[in-house]
C-alpha positions in Angstrom: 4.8 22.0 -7.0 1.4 23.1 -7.3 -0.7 23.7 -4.0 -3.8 21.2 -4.0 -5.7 23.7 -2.2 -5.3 27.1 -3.7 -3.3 25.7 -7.2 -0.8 28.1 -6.2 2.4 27.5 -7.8 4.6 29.1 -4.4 5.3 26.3 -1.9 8.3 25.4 -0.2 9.6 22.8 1.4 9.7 21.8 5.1 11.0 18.7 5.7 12.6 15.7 3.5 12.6 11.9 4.0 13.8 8.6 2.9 11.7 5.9 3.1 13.2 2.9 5.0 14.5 1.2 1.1 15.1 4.9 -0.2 12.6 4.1 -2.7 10.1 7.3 -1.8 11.3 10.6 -1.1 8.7 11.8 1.3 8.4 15.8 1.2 6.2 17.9 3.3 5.1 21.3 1.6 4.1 24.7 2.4 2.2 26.7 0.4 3.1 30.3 0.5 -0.5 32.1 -0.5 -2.5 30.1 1.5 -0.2 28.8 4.1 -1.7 25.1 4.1 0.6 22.4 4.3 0.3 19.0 2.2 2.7 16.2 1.7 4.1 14.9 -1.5 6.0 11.5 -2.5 8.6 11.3 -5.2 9.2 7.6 -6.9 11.2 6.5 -9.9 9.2 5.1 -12.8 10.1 1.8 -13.6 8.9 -0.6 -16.6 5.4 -1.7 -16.1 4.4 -4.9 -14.5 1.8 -7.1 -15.8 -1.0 -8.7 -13.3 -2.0 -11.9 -14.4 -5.7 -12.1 -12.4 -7.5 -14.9 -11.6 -9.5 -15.4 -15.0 -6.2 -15.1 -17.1 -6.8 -11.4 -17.8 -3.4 -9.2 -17.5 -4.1 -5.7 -17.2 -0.8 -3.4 -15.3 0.2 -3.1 -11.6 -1.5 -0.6 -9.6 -0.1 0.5 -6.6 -2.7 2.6 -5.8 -5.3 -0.6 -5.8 -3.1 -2.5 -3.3 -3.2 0.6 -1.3 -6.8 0.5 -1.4 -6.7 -3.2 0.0 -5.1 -2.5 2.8 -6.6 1.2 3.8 -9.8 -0.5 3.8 -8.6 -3.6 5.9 -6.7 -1.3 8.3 -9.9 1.4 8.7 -10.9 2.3 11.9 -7.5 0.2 13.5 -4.1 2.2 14.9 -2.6 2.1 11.9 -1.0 5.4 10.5 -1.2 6.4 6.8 2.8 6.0 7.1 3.0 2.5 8.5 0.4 2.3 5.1 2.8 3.7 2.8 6.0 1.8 4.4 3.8 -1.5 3.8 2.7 -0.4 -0.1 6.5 0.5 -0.4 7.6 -2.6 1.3 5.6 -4.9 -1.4 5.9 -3.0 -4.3 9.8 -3.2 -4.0 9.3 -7.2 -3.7 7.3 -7.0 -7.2 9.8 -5.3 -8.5 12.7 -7.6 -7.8 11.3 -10.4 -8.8 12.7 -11.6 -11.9 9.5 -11.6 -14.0 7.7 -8.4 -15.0 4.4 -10.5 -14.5 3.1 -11.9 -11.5 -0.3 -13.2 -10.4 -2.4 -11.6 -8.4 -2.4 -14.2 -6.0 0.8 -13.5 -4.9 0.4 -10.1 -5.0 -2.7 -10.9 -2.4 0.0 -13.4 -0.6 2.4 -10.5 0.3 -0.3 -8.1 1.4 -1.2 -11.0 4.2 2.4 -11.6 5.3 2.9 -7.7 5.9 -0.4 -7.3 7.2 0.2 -10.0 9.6 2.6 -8.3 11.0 1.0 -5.1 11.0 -2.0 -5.7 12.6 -3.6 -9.2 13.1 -7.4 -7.9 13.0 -6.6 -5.9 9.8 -5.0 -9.2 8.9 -8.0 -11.3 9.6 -10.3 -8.4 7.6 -7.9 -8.6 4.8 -8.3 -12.5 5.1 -12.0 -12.7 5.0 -12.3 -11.3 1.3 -9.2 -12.1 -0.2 -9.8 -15.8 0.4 -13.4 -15.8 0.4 -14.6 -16.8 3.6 -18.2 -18.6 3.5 -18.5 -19.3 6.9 -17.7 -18.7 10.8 -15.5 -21.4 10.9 -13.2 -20.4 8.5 -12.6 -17.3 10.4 -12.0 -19.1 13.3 -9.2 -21.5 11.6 -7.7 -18.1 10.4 -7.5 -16.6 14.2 -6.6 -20.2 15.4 -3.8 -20.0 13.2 -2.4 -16.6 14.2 -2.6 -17.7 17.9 0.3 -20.0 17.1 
């Protein structure tokens, strides 16, 4: 493995994971030039699944934008890049045991609320506001009204 800092080809490794489904072999690195640790994830590649987006365009799963989604709904909370990745992993799997290799991206949306709901309720709410287009105060306070229950 190649150090991202000094492209050093010499690293070893320190510690090994599972993930909680065993999808993800988490591996944290050492680099032995410039001594500067980094972390690395090993998945299998499976067969490509189709998004089907809102205006009927299908272009292929990303698991890097759904990442994105929920970094960005999760910034500045106490959520840990590894609760992150467990979540990514978590919904990704789902995708990939459904019997289809297309889904909407509605659904795709769908699973990122019901894990970030039980994340983190305002990352949950953030998540919410764009994903289901909130126009005004009152549908934010429908969505909190609802999580109280």
């Amino acid at each position: 493995m190649k150090c991202p800092y000094c492209s050093s080809n010499d690293t070893k490794v320190l510690d090994k994971r599972e993930t909680e489904e065993d999808l993800v072999t988490r591996r944290r690195r050492e680099c032995l030039n410039c001594h500067k640790r980094f972390t690395t994830y090993e998945r299998v590649e499976l067969a490509d699944i189709m998004v089907i987006k809102k205006d009927k365009s299908r272009e292929t799963f990303n698991r890097d934008k759904v990442k994105s989604g929920i970094v960005k709904a999760c910034e500045k909370r106490p959520v840990s890049q590894e609760q992150i990745n467990t979540v990514v992993d978590k919904i990704e799997a789902k995708i990939r045991n459904m019997d289809s290799n297309e889904i909407e991206s509605t659904k795709i949306g769908d699973l990122i609320m019901k894990e970030l709901r039980k994340l983190d309720k305002v990352a949950y709410i953030r998540f919410a506001s764009v994903y289901r287009e909130f126009e005004d105060i009152g549908e934010f306070a429908k969505e909190v009204k609802s999580l109280k229950k």
